[in-house]
N, C-alpha and C positions, 0 to 999 in steps of 0.2 A: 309815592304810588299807593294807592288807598288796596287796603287787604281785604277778601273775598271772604264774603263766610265761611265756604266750603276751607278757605287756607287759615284760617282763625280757629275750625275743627279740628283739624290735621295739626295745630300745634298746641291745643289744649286737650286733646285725646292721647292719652299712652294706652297699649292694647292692654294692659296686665296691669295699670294703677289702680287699686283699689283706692287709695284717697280721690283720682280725678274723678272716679265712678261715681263714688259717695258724695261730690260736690253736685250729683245732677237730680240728686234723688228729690224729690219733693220734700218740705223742711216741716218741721210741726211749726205752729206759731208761734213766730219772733218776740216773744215776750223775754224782758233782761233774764239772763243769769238759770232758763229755763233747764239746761240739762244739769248744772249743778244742784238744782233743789230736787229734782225728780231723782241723781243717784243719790242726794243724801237721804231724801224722806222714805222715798218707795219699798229702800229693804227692812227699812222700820215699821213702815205702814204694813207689811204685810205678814209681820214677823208672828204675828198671835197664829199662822197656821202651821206653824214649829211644835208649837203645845197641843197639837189633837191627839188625837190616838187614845187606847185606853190600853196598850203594851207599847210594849218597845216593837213589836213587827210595824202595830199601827202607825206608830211614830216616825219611823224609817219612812214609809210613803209620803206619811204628811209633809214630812223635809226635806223630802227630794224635787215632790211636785212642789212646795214654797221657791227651789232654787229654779225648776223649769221655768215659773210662771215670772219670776223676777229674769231671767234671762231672755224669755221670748217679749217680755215687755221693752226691755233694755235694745234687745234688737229689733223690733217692729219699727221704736220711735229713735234708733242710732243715739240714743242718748252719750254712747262711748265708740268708738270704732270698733266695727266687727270681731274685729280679731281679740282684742281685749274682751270684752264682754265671753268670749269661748275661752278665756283663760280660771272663769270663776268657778266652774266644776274645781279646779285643783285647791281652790282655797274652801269652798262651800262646805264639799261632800266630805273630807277629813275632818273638821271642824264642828260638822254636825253629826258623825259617828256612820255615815253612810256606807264609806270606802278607806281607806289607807287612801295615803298620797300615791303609793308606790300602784296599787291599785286602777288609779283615777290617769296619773300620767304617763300608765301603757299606750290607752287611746290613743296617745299626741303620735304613734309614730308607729304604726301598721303598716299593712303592703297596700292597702288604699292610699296611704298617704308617699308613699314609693311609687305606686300606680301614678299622682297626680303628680310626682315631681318629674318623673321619667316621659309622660305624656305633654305637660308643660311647657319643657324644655324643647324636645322637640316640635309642637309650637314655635317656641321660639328663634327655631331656628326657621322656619317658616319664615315668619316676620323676616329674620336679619336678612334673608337673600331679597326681598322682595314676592315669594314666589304667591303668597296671598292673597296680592293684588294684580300679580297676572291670572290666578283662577280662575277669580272673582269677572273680572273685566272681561275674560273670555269667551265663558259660560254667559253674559249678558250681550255679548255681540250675538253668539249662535242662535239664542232664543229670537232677540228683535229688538226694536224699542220701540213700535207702539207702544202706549199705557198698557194694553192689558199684556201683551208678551214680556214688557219693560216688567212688569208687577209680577209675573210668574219668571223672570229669569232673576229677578232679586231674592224669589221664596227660593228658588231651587238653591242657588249663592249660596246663602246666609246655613240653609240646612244643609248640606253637602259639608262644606266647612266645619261647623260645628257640630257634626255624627262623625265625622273621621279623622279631623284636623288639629282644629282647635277649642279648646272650652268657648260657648257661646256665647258667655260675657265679651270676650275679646273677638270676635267676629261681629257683632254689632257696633263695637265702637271703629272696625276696621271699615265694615260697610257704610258708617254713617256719611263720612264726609265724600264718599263717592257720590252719594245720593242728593248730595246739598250742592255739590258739584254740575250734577246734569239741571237741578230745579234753578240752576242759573243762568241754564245755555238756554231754558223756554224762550219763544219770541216774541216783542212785547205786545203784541197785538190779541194774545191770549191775557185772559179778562183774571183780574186779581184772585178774584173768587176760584177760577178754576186751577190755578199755579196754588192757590192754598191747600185744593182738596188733593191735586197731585201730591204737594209735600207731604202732607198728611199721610195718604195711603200706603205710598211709597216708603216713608217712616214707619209705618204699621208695619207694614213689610219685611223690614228687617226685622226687629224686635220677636215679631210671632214668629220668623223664619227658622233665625236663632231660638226660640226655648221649645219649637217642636223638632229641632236639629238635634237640641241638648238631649230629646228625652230618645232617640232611635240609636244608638250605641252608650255602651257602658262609660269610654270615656268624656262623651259630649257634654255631662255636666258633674261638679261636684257630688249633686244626689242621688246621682245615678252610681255613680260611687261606693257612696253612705249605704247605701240599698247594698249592694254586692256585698258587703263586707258583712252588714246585719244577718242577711240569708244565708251567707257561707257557716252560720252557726248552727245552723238548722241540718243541715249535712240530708238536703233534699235529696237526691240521688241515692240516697243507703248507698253509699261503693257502688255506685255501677245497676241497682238494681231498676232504677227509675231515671228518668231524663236529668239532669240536673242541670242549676242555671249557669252560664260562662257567658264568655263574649258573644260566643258562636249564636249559642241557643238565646240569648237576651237578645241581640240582633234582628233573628227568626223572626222572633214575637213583636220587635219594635221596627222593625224599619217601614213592613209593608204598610202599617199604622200609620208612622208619621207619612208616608206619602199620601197615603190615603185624606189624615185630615190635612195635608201641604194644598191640596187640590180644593176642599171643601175653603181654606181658608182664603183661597186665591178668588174662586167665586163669590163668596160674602163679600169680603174688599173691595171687590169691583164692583158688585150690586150695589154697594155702601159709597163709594166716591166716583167712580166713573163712569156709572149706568151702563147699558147697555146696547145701547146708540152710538155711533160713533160721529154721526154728523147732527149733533147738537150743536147749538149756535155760541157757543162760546169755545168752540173745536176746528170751527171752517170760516172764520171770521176769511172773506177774501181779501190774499196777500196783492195788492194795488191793482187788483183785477186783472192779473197777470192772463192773455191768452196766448196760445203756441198754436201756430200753422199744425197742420194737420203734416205727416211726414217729416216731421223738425225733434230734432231731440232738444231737453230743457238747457243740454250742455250747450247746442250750438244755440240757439235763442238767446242766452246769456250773453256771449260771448260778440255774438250779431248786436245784440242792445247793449255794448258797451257796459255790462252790469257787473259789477266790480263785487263782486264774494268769491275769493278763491275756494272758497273751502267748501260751497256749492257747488261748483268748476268743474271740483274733484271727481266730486262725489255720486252727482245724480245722472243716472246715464239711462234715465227713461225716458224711449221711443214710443213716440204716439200716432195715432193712425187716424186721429180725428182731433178736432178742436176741443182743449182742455182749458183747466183752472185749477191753477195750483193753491190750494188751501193749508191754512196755518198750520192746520193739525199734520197736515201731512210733511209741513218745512219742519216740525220742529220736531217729529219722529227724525228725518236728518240730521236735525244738529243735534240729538239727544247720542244719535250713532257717530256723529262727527267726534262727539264728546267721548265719548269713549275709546274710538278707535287711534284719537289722539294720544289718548292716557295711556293705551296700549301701546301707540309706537313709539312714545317716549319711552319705555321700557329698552327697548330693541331686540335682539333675539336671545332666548334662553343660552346660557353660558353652563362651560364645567361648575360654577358652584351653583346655581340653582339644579342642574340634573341631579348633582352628588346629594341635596337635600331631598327632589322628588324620589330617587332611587331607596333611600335611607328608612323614606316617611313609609313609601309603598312595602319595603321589607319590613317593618313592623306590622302594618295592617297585615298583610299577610300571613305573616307570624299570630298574630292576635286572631286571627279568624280561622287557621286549619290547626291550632295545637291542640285543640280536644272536641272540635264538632260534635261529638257522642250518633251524630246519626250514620256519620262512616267515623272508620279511624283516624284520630289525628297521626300527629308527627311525634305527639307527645307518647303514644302507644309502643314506637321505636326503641325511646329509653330503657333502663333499666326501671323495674318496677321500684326501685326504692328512690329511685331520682323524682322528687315535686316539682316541678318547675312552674311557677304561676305567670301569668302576663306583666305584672312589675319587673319580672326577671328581662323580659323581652323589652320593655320600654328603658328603662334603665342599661341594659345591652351594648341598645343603636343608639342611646344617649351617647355611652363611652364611646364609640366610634367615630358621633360628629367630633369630639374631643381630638378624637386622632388623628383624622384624616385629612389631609392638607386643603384649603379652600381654594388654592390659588393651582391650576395645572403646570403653571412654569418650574413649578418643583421641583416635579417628575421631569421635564424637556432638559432641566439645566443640571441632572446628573444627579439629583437629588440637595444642591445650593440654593440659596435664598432665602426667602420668609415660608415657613411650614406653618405657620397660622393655622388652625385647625378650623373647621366649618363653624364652629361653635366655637366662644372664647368666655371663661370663667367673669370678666368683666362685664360683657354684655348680659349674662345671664342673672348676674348679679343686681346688677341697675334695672332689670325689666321684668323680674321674676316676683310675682305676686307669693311674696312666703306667710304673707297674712293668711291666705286660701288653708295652704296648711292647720295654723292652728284653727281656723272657722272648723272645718272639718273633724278636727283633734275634737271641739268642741260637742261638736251634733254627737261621736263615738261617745263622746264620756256620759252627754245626757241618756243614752241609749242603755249604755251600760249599768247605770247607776239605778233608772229605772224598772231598769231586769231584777238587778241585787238589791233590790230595797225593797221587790214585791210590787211595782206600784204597776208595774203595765200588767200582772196578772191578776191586780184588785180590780184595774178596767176592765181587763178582757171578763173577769165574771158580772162586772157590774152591767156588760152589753151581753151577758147570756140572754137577757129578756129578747131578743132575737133570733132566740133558736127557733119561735114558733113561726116565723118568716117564712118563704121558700127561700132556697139559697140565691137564685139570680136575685130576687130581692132585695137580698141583705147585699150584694154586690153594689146595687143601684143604691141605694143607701147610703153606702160606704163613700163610694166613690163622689157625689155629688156634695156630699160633706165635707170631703177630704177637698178637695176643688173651691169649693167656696171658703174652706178654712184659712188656705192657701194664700189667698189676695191678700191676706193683711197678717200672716206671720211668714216668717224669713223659710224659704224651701228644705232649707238644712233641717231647722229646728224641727219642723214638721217630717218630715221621712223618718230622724231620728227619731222622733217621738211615738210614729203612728206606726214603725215597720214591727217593735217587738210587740205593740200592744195587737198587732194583726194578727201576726203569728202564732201568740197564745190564743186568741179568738177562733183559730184555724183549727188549732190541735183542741179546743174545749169542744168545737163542733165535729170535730171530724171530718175538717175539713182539708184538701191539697195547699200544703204552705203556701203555696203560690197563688192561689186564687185568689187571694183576696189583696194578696201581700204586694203583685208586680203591678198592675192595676191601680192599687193605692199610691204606690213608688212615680209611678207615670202621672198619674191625676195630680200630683204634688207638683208637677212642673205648666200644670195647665193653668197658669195665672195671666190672663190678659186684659183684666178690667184696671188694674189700676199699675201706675209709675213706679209705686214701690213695692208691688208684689215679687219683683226682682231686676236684677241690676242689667238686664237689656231692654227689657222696660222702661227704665231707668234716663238710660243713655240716648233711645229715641225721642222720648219726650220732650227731654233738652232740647236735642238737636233737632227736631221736629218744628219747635215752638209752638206745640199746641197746648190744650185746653182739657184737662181731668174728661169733660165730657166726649172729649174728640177720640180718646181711648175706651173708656169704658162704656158708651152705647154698641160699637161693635164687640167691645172685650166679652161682657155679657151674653152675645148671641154665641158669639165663637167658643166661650166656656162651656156651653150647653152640647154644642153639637159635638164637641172635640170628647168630651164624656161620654155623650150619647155611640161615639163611632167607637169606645176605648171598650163599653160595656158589652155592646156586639161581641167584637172583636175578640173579647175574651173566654166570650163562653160559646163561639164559632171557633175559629182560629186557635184561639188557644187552649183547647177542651179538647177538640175533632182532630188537631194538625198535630202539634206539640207535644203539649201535657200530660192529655188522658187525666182531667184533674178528676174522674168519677172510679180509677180504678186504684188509687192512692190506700196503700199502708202504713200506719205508723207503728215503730218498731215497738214489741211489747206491747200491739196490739192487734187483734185476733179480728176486729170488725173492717172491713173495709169499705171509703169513704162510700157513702148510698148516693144512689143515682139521682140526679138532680129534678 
């Protein structure tokens, strides 16, 4: 029996394998032996910027930014796998007098990095019930499946999933083979060309859905992360004096955002592949010139003509009052819902362990979004003032809980006898847990760090004083449109980590709200949608897409522009007027307060 694309996805897609990911990425030029000569030459080639400086402060930059620049190379062009490449801080930065080992391999293991296992895993347990692809599959019945409903219940999908779910690496590789799945049930009478642009769009779909999902909660993506943990240094809030940023308030600031461009990016996609027409001629191609009596439903007509589709039969129970014509576009909006509703009742109906998982997922969210609100009290306010309790404490929690808590109900029925299996099992977690992510991250902290203590993001941030003469929304637009275009061709990690301290110093040399420049930049850093390897759901539609460098990056281009243009608004509306107050901002040990914009 010959295998279906969509089941040839589904067995070479793992949600959480960073090597299956890294198989999809567009490759540099297959020339022999090409990444061994680039890691042996490159850290030689570049090594004379070891020797600048004219002290030992100077020197410290020089060699920090030598090891950035060899690391962001390293990872642009995968010359080593991710995770390896975020181990060479720990050999670089000792070895050229930057930091201590002990120093360098704090970073590997923070409450970001407890945040991302604790967040993960549950994930993961996601995955093991199934409960992903019933979400998924649901939320795309409710919406429709015409094109353009079918294209906004995939953006809603993919974002949903990845702001509250799961990391949105692993929610595009989940969505992809549904989508390759329905581009099979098209009926053949729909013209090659227009099943292309479908794929297409619909692949776009996922991909942007996923990295503007990633950027509207803290845990949606690794950088969003990297970002929390940089600004937690900054100790924004003075205690309580000023808003400060958490799940709650990052949330505030991103979620309306990402809906906002979720809708801007639903419209472009469809101007871009589906037009605006629906009865274009490669849409209503007529299905054998099918007409129905006037007063005839399409059920009994079928049935009267002997027309053998059960699964039409079923389905279509439209009563007509006049003589009609049943067109392609309109058959295969039913089988796109056949297609789905099938995948759905193959599931059957939610059981004790997918509740036990939604119950679990929901008490975390929960928990993550009222322990410190700051605009009323949290839960966190209850405690004793010397108890910290951070959101890693809450993921890490209901992790140990899926541990505990039996999968199977017959447990409990049979006296408490049988398999107590826990919802979650150390094996699974093992075999599907991305612990690469961990040290990429470990990574992005140490280049962040090292650039603080070596002086080098405070030699940039003075070298961009030449900016002060700017207006400030200015220097926002700047910043931002930079940082976005930076983005498309180095790894999102490297870049937050790099761009969050040199912001922050930039903030405080202007007198400016840490924030304003800093969450903005944080967010701009995940706006990458021109090219396959600006990040790994990008990545993974492109493959599975089977398009063309140009078939992403002429709409990625439009969509970088406007998704900037709504972020720059947005922040000095929204997050100026609603939130921040980024114009009435003090910095401690200092008497000036930030001037009006």
């Amino acid at each position: 029996m010959p295998v279906s694309l969509s089941q040839q996805v589904w067995k070479n897609l793992n949600l959480y394998d960073s090597t299956s990911l890294k198989t999809m990425m567009v490759r540099f030029p297959n020339f022999k032996n090409w990444k061994f000569l680039i890691s042996a030459i490159l850290p030689f080639l570049l090594l004379p910027i070891t020797f600048l400086g004219e002290n030992d402060t100077d020197s410290k930059r020089y060699k920090c930014a030598y090891t950035i620049l060899v690391m962001g190379i390293f990872w642009m062009l995968e010359v080593l796998p991710l995770a390896v490449t975020a181990l060479f801080p720990i050999v670089f930065f000792p070895f050229l007098g930057i930091q201590t080992s002990t120093e360098v391999i704090d970073n590997y293991m923070k409450e970001t990095q407890m945040m991302f296992i604790g967040g993960i895993t549950l994930a993961l347990a996601l995955q093991a019930s199934g409960l992903h692809r019933r979400i998924a599959l649901r939320i795309m019945l409710l919406i429709g499946t015409s094109p353009w409903r079918l294209l906004l219940g995939i953006l809603i999908t993919t974002m949903l999933l990845s702001c509250v779910i799961i990391v949105n690496t692993a929610v595009a590789a989940m969505m992809s083979p549904i989508v390759v799945g329905l581009m099979e049930s098209l009926d053949s009478s729909i013209s090659e060309k227009r099943k292309k642009s479908m794929r297409i769009v619909f692949m776009l779909a996922v991909g942007y859905g996923a990295n503007v999902g990633g950027t509207a909660t803290i845990i949606g993506s690794q950088s969003a992360l990297i970002y929390k943990e940089l600004i937690e240094k900054e100790n924004v809030g003075q205690n309580g004096k000023y808003l400060d940023l958490n799940f709650f308030t990052y949330s505030a600031f991103s979620i309306p955002l990402a809906l906002i461009n979720l809708v801007l990016i639903w419209l472009v996609l469809g101007a871009f592949y589906l037009g605006f027409h629906r009865n274009d001629e490669s849409s209503i191609t007529p299905l054998s010139n099918i007409h129905i009596p006037r007063a005839h439903s399409i059920k009994t007509y079928l049935n009267n003509n002997k027309i053998q589709n059960n699964e039409i039969e079923k389905e279509i129970q439209i009563i007509v009052d006049k003589e009609v014509r049943i067109s392609a576009a309109e058959l295969n909006d039913q089988q796109m819902a056949l297609v789905l509703r099938k995948k759905y009742a193959e599931m059957g109906k939610m059981g004790y362990y997918q509740w036990m998982v939604l119950t679990l997922l929901s008490l975390a969210v929960v928990l993550w979004f009222t322990r410190d609100p700051q605009i009323i009290p949290g839960w966190h306010s209850l405690l004793p003032k010397t108890l910290k309790v951070g959101d890693s404490t809450i993921a890490i929690g209901v992790m140990i809980l899926m541990f505990i808590i039996p999968r199977n109900i017959e447990y409990f029925k049979n006296d408490f006898e049988g398999n107590s299996e826990g919802i979650l099992t150390w094996k699974y977690v093992h075999e599907h847990y991305p612990w690469s992510v961990l040290l990429i991250v470990g990574g992005g902290l140490a280049i962040s760090d090292a650039a603080d203590a070596s002086g080098l993001s405070f030699w940039i941030g003075q070298e961009l004083m030449g900016l002060e003469s700017f207006s400030k929304p200015l220097i926002l637009f700047i910043l931002v449109i930079t940082i976005s275009i930076f983005t498309e061709f180095m790894s999102n990690t490297a870049t937050i980590s790099l761009i969050t301290p040199i912001l922050i110093t930039l903030s405080r040399r202007l007198n400016l709200h840490p924030l304003y420049l800093s969450l903005p930049g944080a967010i701009a850093c995940q706006y990458a949608f021109m090219l396959p390897t600006s990040n790994p759901p990008n990545a993974v539609v492109f493959e599975a897409g089977q398009m063309r460098i140009t078939d992403m990056a002429k709409v990625g281009v439009v969509l970088n522009f406007i998704c900037v243009g709504v972020l720059y608004l947005w922040n000095l509306t929204w997050g100026d007027y609603v939130l921040f107050n980024y114009r009435e901002y003090e910095y401690i040990n200092n008497n000036t307060m930030v001037e009006n914009f």
